[in-house]
KOLZADREN-884175 format. One record per residue (C-alpha): x, y, z. Coordinates in steps of 0.05 Angstrom, whole numbers, plus 5000, padded with zeros to 4 digits. Example, Ala and Ser with C-alpha at 12.3 -4.5 7.8 and 13.67 -1.06 7.14 Angstrom:
524649105156/527349795143/
END
This chain:
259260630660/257560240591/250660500592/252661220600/252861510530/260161730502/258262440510/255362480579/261862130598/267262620551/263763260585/264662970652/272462840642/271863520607/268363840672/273363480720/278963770682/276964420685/275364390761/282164080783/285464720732/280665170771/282364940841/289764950833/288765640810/285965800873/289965480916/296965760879/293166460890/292766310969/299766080970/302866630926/297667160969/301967051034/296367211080/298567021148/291767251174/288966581153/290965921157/288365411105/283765181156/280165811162/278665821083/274565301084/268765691071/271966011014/274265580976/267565130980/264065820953/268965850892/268665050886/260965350870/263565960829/268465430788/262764950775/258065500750/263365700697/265265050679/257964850660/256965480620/261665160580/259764410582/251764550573/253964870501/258064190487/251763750513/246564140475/250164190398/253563560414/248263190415/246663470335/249462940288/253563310252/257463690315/257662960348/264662880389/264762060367/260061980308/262762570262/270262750244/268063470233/264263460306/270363200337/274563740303/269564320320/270164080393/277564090402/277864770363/273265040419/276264670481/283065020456/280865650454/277665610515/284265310549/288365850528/282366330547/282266090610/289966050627/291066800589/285266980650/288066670705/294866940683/293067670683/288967540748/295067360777/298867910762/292068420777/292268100860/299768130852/299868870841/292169080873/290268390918/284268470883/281967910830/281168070760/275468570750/272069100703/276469610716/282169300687/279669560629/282770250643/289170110632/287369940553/286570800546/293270860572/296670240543/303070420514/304470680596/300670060618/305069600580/310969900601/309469800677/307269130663/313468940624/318269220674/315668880727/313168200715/316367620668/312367620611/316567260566/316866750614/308966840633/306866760562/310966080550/308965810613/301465860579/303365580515/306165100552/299664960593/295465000537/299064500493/299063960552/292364090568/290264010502/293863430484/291063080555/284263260525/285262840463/288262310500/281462340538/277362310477/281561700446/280361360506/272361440512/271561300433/274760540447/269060490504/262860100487/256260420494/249959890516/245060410533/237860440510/235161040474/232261200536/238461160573/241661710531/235162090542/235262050614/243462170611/240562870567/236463100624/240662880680/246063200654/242063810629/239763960699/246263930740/249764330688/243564840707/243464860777/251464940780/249865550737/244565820779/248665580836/243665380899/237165200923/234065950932/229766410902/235766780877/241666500841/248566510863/251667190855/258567490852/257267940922/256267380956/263367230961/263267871010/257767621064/264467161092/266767781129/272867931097/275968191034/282167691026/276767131040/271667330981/277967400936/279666760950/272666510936/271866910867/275666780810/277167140747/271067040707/266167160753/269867760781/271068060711/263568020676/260368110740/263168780746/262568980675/254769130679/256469730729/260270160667/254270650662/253571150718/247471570727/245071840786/237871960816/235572730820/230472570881/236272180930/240372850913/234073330934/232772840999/239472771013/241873521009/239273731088/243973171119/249973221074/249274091091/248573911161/254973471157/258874001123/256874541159/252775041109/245675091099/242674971038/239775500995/232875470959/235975030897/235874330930/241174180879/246474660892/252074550941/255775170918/256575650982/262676210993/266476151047/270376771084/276976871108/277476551176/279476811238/286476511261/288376451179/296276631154/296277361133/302277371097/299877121021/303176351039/305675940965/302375230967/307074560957/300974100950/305473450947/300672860923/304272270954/304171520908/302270960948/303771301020/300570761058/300170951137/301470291161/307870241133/311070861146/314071091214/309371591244/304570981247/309470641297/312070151242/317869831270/322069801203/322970641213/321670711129/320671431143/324371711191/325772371168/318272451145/315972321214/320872931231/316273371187/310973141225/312173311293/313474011270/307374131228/299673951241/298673171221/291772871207/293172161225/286771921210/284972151143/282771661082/283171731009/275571580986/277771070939/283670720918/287770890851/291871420835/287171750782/281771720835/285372000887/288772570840/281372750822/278872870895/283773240913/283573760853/275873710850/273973600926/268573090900/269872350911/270871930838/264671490845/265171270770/264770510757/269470180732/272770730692/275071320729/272772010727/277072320688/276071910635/270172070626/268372640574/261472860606/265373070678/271673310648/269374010661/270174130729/270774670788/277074780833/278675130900/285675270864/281875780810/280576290879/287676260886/287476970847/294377260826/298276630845/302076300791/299675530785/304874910777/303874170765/310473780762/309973020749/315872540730/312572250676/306972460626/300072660642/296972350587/295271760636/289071650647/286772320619/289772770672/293073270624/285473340606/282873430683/288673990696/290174390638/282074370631/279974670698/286174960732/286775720699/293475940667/297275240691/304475170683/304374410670/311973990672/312873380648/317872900638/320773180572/321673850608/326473630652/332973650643/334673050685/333672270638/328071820649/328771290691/322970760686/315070780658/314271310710/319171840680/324672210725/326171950799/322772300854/328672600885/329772910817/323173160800/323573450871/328973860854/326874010794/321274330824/325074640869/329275030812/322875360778/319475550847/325475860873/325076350809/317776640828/317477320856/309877240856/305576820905/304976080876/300575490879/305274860862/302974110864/308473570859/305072870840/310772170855/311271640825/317371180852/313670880906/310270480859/313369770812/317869620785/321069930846/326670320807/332570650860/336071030803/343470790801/345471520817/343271510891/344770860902/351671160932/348071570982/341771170999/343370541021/338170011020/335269631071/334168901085/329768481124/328267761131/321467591094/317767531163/318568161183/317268431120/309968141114/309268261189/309568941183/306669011107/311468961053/311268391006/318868420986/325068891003/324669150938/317869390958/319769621028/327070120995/321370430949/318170651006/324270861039/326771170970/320371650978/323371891054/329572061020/326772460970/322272911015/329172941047/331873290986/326873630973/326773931040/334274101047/334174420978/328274850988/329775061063/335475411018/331275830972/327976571000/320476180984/321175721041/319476161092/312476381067/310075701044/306475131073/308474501042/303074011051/303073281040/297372741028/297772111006/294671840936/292171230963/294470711023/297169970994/292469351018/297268921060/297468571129/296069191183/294668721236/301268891274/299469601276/291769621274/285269341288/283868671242/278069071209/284069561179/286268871141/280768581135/275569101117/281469451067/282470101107/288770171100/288270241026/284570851044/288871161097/293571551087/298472201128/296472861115/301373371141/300474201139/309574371150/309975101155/315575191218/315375901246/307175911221/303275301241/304775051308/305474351322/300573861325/297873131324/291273061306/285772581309/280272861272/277372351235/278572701155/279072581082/282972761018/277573160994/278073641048/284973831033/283974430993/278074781038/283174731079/288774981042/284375561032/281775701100/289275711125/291576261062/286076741078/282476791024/275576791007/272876220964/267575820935/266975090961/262674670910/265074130940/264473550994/270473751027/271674121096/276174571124/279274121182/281674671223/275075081228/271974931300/266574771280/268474151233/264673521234/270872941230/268072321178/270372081110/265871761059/270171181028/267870770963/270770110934/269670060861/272069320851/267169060905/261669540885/261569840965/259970480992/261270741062/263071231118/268971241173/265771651236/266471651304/270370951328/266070501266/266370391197/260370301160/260069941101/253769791042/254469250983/251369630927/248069000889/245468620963/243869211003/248368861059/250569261104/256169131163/258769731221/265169421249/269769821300/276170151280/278670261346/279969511371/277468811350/271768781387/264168561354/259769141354/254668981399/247168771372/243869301409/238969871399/244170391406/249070021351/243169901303/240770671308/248270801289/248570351237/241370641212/245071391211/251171171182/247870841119/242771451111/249871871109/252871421076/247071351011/246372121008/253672280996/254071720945/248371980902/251372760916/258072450888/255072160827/250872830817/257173350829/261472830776/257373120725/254673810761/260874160785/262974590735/267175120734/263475860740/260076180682/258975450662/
END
């Protein structure tokens, strides 16, 4: 060791340091994750891929130190004022690093998805973000745990510095030469990060197969500036022309001369309602299918919900396109899936201006109730912008008191509803947007009386896909609040002549093995799947069905079943015209993947590799590596790279008429 110079030696303490921080990082992710579809032993893999993700961010760091630390004057052990500039930076990059890990913690706590771009959204809505965050995490606590850190960190850093400036150097020049280089090249090929043409890349964490494994591969860093370079959308004209056959073809219109206009009326249908129905569009937060009870979910979280069901028409396999509540609020209002990267549509000026199926709603009165305020993530913006004449309630027009970040309870905002719908003597369009099923979990001390909470052992509970019974009453808490709302409107004279239809925001990513195919866990489908129910007794008959569907076909329906005519400008279908094609394009911003559910596969395309993977949705068995399989992988991605490029086109081509 004497003939290593006092530098060389100092970054390699500083390196190993870092690394053991880094690993039990990782590992306190997989044991606070609770993933019981992997044992330790299975991670392997993983974790050696972010040993390799670790080391490239560690020497991104330590080449800096090598490089000005070997300048006289920034010198760790020959100059006071080097020594000083070097603990200055190793500080700040401790507390950096812990202040990352920290949020990345809470960001897989409330997502299970590691630290990324998108994060960044929640900085336009802070003053809600912060509330959420401080009502449902420790933060006082979190923050002096990283002072904490920090200061032992740092002071085991200077104890690590005394200690290498009492060691004696016997070295040539040329050792500390060669020690230069060595050191210069490993530090190098960590960051480029293995022996290929092409250097070691975020995406790769995804070729293991499964979403929980490339989270536990990735960590914070890598995740977060990997994903910034994707916050400038575009899209390419030519993809849209060559893409516009297939994507009419899929939705059942032909395309007119303009290779860029998706635009096409529809008619009044044959078998539609005659009587002028009012809409309850009821956008459901975080209604997850596994975990409810018309999914066969043996905790029974929403019994009375699955009551609705089996007297209406239930779509039990339809997906949101994305996950996120703004996103999924957008495609159902605009039809058009939010393909924006990493902010959300909506927040974006350029595609604020934007066509709605509601608008041919003529002579109906239109409602948006929320709990809370609209001013998240621009949605006052995206309503009162495109929805004509808009009675818009918030949580300051309510008579009943706040309860959380989120505004009034559901149960309450239900009936608040419920009290300005019953006064309309002319046809209505009314959308109710929850919130409770959502942290910090609140079950307002008012109904606490009446709904009594359930509790499970912690086995169960991840079994079946809750993380905590606080989790699992929310969920519950929603059931009794579409009770509520049920018993209170079946009161009122506008219950009769309405269909009341439900959809889910987004699903929740949890443990669906019980219930589902692994590729639902593992391939994050249920994030994306979600009930939709049409509940109009004495007008819609009964039914359960199977038609493969999506969130942004909830308003052509809607309209086909009103009889009315209408322009769809859309990428949405009416699910009960015969002669409906049944697929759902689905997109996941944080892991930059686009894709389609048809048939019994889903197909899914990294965006940065080009990888693609088809994996069954109907049991756990490998799709076979056959002609037949490949030509359905080969159709799937051509489906799947046209709607993509329409999406990105409408975002910022769908505006409203006379536009």
């Amino acid at each position: 060791m004497s003939n290593i110079p006092k530098l060389i030696r100092w970054i390699l303490w500083t390196g190993l340091i870092f690394l053991i921080l880094f690993t039990l990082m990782r590992l306190g992710l997989f044991i606070l994750s609770d993933q019981q579809s992997y044992g330790l032993g299975q991670l392997g893999g993983a974790f050696f891929l972010g040993l390799r993700y670790d080391l490239r961010m560690i020497s991104i760091l330590l080449l800096p130190m090598l490089i000005l630390g070997s300048i006289p004057p920034l010198h760790p052990f020959t100059s006071k004022a080097g020594k000083k500039f070097w603990m200055t930076i190793l500080g700040i990059a401790v507390v950096f690093a812990l202040f990352f890990f920290s949020v990345d913690f809470a960001h897989y706590a409330y997502l299970e998805q590691r630290l990324n771009a998108s994060v960044l959204n929640y900085l336009e809505d802070a003053k809600i973000s912060m509330g959420m965050v401080w009502q449902s995490y420790p933060i006082v606590r979190m923050v002096l745990g990283v002072l904490l850190a920090a200061a032992l960190l740092i002071w085991f850093f200077n104890r690590v510095h005394k200690s290498v400036s009492k060691q004696t150097f016997t070295g040539t020049k040329r050792s500390r030469i060669v020690g230069f280089i060595a050191c210069f090249l490993v530090c190098g090929f960590f960051i480029f990060g293995k022996f290929s043409q092409y250097p070691l890349r975020w995406s790769d964490a995804f070729a293991q197969g499964s979403d929980y494994k490339a989270a536990v591969s990735l960590n914070p860093f890598e995740s977060f500036f990997s994903t910034l370079k994707f916050r400038h959308s575009t899209y390419d004209v030519q993809k849209v022309k060559e893409g516009m056959p297939l994507v009419g073809n899929n939705l059942h219109f032909t395309p007119t001369s303009d290779p860029l206009s998706f635009s096409r009326m529809v008619a009044p249908r044959p078998g539609a309602l005659t009587s002028k129905p009012n809409i309850v569009l009821v956008i459901c937060e975080s209604f997850s299918a596994y975990k409810s009870s018309m999914f066969g979910n043996p905790l029974n979280t929403t019994p009375f919900f699955d009551s609705l069901c089996r007297q209406g028409i239930l779509f039990d396999r339809c997906f949101t396109p994305t996950y996120g509540t703004a996103r999924g609020v957008w495609a159902t209002i605009t039809g058009i899936p939010d393909v924006e990267m990493p902010k959300t549509a909506s927040r974006n000026p350029g595609m604020v201006d934007q066509h709605t199926i509601i608008n041919n709603f003529n002579d109906y009165q239109k409602f948006y109730f929320l709990g809370g305020s609209t001013s998240w993530a621009n949605i006052r913006g995206v309503l009162t912008n495109n929805i004509d004449s808009l009675h818009l309630y918030e949580q300051d027009d309510y008579s009943a008191k706040k309860v959380d970040v989120w505004g009034i309870s559901d149960k309450n905002l239900f009936l608040e509803a419920n009290k300005v719908l019953a006064k309309q003597e002319k046809p209505f369009f009314a959308i109710i947007q929850t919130a409770d099923n959502h942290r910090p979990y609140t079950i307002p001390e008012e109904d606490q009386a009446e709904f009594k909470k359930g509790n499970y052992s912690h086995d169960s509970l991840t079994r079946y896909g809750f993380e905590s019974n606080e989790e699992m009453n929310a969920f519950r808490y929603t059931d009794f609040g579409y009770r509520k709302f049920m018993e209170a409107a079946r009161k009122e004279k506008y219950f009769n002549n309405t269909v009341f239809v439900f959809v889910g925001d987004h699903g929740i990513p949890g443990n669906a093995d019980a219930l589902f195919p692994h590729a639902w866990t593992a391939q994050r489908l249920n994030t994306m799947h979600v009930p939709l129910l049409f509940f109009a007794p004495g007008m819609l008959a009964p039914q359960r069905i199977h038609t493969i569907s999506s969130q942004v076909d909830v308003l052509p329906t809607i309209a086909g079943l009103s009889n009315i005519a209408y322009r769809n400008a859309t990428l949405g279908k009416d699910l009960l015209d015969s002669a409906t094609m049944g697929f759902a394009f689905v997109f996941d911003p944080d892991n930059s993947m686009t894709g389609v559910v048809k048939g019994e596969y889903l197909y899914r395309k990294q965006l940065v590799t080009k990888k693609e993977e088809l994996v069954s949705i109907i049991n756990n068995d490998p799709v076979p590596n056959d002609a037949a399989h490949a030509a359905i992988m080969h159709d799937m991605g051509v489906l799947t790279d046209a709607l993509y490029e329409t999406a990105k086109y409408m975002l910022f081509n769908n505006k409203k008429a006379g536009k």
